[in-house]
N, C-alpha and C positions, 0 to 999 in steps of 0.2 A: 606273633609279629605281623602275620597275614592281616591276622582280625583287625592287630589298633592301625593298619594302614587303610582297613576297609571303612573303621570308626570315621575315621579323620578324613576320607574322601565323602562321606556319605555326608558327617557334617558340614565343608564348603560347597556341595551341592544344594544341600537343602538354605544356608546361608545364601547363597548366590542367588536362589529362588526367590528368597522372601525380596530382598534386594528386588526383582525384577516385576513381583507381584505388588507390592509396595509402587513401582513407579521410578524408583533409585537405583540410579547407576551409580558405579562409584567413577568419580573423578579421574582423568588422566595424569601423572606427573608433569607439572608444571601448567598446570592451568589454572586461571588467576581468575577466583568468582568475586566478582563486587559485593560490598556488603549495605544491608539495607541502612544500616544507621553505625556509627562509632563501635569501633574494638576496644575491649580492655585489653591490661598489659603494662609491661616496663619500656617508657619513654626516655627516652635519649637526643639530645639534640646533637646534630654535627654539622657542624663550619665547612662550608666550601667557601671558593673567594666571593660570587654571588652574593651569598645570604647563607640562611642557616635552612636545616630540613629537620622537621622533628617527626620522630618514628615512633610510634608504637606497636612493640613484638608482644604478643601474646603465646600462651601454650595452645601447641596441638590441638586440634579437638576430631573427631572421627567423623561427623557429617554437623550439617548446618542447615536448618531449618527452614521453608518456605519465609515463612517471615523475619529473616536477620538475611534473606538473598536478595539480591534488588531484583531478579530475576522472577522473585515468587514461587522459585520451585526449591525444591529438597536435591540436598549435594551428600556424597559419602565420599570419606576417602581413601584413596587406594589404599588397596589391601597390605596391611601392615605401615600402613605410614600414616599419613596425618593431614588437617588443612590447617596453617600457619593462620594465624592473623594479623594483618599487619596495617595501622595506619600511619597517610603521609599527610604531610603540610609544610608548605615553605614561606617563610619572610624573607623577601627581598631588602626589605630595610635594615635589617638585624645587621652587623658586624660580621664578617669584614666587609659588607659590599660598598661602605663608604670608601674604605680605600680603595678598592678596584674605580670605583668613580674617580676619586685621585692620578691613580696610575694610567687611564685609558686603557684602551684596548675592548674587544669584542666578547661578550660573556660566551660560555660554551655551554654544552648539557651536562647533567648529571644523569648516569644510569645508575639504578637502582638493581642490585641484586642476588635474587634469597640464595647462597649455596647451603646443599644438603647432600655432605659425604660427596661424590662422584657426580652428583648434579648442581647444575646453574641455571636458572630459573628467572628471567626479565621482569621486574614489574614496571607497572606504567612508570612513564619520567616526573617528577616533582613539581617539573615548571616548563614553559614551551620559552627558547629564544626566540624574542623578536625585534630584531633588528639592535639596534645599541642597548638593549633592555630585554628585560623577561616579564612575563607571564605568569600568573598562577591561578587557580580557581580556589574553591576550601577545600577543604582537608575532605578528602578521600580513604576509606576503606576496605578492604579485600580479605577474600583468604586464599590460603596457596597451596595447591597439593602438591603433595614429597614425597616420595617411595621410602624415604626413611628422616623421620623427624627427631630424631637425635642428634647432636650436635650439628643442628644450623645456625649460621649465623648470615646476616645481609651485609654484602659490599656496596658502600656508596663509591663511586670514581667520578671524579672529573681531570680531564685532560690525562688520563691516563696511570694517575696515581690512588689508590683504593685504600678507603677505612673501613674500619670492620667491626660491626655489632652483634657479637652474642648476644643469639635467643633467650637462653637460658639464661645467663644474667643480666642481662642487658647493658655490658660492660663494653667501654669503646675503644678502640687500638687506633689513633689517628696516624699512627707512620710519622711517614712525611709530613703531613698535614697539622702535625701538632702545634707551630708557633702563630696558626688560624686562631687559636683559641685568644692570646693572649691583644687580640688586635681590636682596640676600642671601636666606640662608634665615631671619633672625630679623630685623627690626624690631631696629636698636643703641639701647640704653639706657645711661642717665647718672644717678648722686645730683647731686639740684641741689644746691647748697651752702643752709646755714641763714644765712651773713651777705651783706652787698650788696642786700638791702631798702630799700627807700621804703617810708615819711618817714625819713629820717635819724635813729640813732637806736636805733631799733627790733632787736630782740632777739628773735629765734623758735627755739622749741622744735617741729623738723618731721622727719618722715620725706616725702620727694619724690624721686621719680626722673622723666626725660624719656624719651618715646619717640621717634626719630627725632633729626633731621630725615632724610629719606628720600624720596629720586627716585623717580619711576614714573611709566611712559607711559599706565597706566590707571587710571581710578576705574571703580567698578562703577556707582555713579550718573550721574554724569558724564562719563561713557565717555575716549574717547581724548584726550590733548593735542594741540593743534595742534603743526603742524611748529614747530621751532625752540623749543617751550616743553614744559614740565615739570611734572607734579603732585608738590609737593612735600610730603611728610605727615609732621604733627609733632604730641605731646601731652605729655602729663603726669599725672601723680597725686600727691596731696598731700596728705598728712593733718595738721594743725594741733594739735601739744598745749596750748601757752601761748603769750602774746607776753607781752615788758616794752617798755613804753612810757615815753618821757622824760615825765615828771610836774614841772613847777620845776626840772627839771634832776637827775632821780633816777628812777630805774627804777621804773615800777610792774607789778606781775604781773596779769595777764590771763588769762581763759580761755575757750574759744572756746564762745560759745552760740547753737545755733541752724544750720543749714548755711549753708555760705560758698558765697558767687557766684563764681564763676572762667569769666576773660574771657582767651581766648589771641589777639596778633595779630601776625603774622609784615612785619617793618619798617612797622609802624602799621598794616597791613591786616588788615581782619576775613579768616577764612578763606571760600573759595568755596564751601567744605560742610564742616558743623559733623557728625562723622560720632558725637560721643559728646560732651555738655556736663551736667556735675552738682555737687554738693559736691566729689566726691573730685577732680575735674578735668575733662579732657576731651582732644580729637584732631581735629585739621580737617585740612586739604588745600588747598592754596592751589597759585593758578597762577602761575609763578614760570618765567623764560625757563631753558634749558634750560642745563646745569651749575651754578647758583647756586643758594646754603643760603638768604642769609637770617638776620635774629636776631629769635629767638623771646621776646617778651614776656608775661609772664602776671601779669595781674592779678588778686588775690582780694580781695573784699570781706565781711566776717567782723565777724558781732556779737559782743563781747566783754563779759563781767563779770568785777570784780575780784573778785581770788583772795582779797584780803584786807582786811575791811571798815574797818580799823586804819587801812590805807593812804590818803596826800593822793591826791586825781582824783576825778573824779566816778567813781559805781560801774558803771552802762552806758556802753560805746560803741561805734561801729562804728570800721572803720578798712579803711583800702584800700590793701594792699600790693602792690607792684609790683616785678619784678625782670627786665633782659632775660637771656636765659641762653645768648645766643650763634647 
């Protein structure tokens, strides 16, 4: 028992030497060495509201060579663990960042980072906020020393809610963050139709298109959905040229004076953030359990005078039209 403990001491002495004769120290945990050109590996791409970041996790490897360090020197890594590989790059253009253009609000950072068993480990950020917008430069490489490189996996977070990519498979857990995935590059639009109005009747001369309805796990005000549920974002614009109104049972022309009030609510509910309300329309976000649209109701209320002073009806009046659109 003596002897294989004297073995085994004598062995990491003489390792730790060559190590120092060589010029190679071995790396600290959690020190992030640049890489001189691109890592192989299993790439993954993950949705924050931004944009998108794509990762590549590679296997383990025990040191890294002068020329694959930007450094130009020779890396090893800690003793019994490993240096990750990992590279970044983000698109700002990618989906969802067209909705957050949509919705407003100020983008925030994403951190980046490798846990390994009992460690957490920072890499650089993906993109710099600057000002109403982000930043990015290309795609970046590193490797990451871990005291133990077995089951790691990398946390992306933004604003406080984390996905999760295993190393080893390169498989992704988006949590919360899952109805990110399903969120196009454009907000889908629709012409509302001009018949199908309240009060019965009524006759409109309109140009109206809808925006949405459309899923998404984040508002920028409102931050994340809870599990199981959905921010669903829906609006409209409307421009009103005439109505005819039943008069004793005869059409009378109308024209719109004055800006129209428009009130949108998604199956009787007011939205949970009114993110744009005016004459022309408006766009809310409402909390809605997760897969479910919903039918969208909009009501405007619009002063009118007659087009023609000839005509039976009184000459002002308002009138509140209502249509659900599905």
């Amino acid at each position: 028992m003596v002897l294989g403990i004297a073995v085994v001491t004598v062995l990491t002495v003489l390792v730790l030497l060559l190590l120092r004769l060589t010029g190679v120290e071995r790396a600290d945990a959690g020190t992030v060495i640049p890489a001189a050109g691109d890592v192989d590996g299993r790439t993954v791409t993950v949705q924050v509201p931004v944009g998108a970041i794509e990762l590549t996790v590679g296997d383990s490897v025990e040191s890294v060579s002068a020329d694959a360090s930007s450094d130009g020197e020779d890396h090893a890594a800690p003793r019994s663990g490993g240096l990750v590989p990992v590279r970044i790059s983000f698109d700002a253009r990618s989906a969802p960042a067209g909705l957050l253009g949509v919705l407003g609000g100020t983008p925030l950072p994403t951190s980046l980072t490798l846990v390994a068993g009992d460690e957490r480990h920072e890499l650089p950020a993906p993109y710099a906020v600057s000002g109403p917008g982000t930043t990015s430069g290309t795609a970046r490489s590193y490797y990451v020393a871990v005291d133990d490189a077995d089951g790691t996996r990398l946390e992306v977070t933004y604003d406080g809610v984390a996905q999760s990519v295993d190393v080893d498979s390169g498989e992704l857990d988006p949590g919360r963050a899952a109805a990110l995935y399903d969120v196009p590059d454009q907000i889908p639009s629709a012409d509302c139709p001009a018949t199908g109005w309240e009060p019965a009747g009524t006759q409109l001369r309109l140009t109206c298109s809808t925006a949405g309805p459309q899923l998404t796990a984040y508002d920028p005000e409102l931050g994340w959905a809870e599990d199981g549920r959905a921010w669903l974002v829906a609006g409209l614009d409307l421009s009103l040229q005439a109505v005819q109104l039943p008069v004793d049972g005869t059409p009378v022309a109308y024209l719109p004076r004055g800006a129209a009030e428009v009130e949108l609510t998604l199956d009787g509910e007011a939205a949970a953030r009114t993110v744009r309300a005016d004459a022309s329309g408006g766009l809310g976000v409402w909390d809605v359990p997760a897969g479910s649209s919903g039918a969208l109701t909009v009501s405007v209320t619009q002063g009118l005078e007659k087009a023609d002073d000839g005509a039976s009806g009184p000459r002002d009046r308002s009138v509140t039209l209502t249509r659900t659109l599905g």
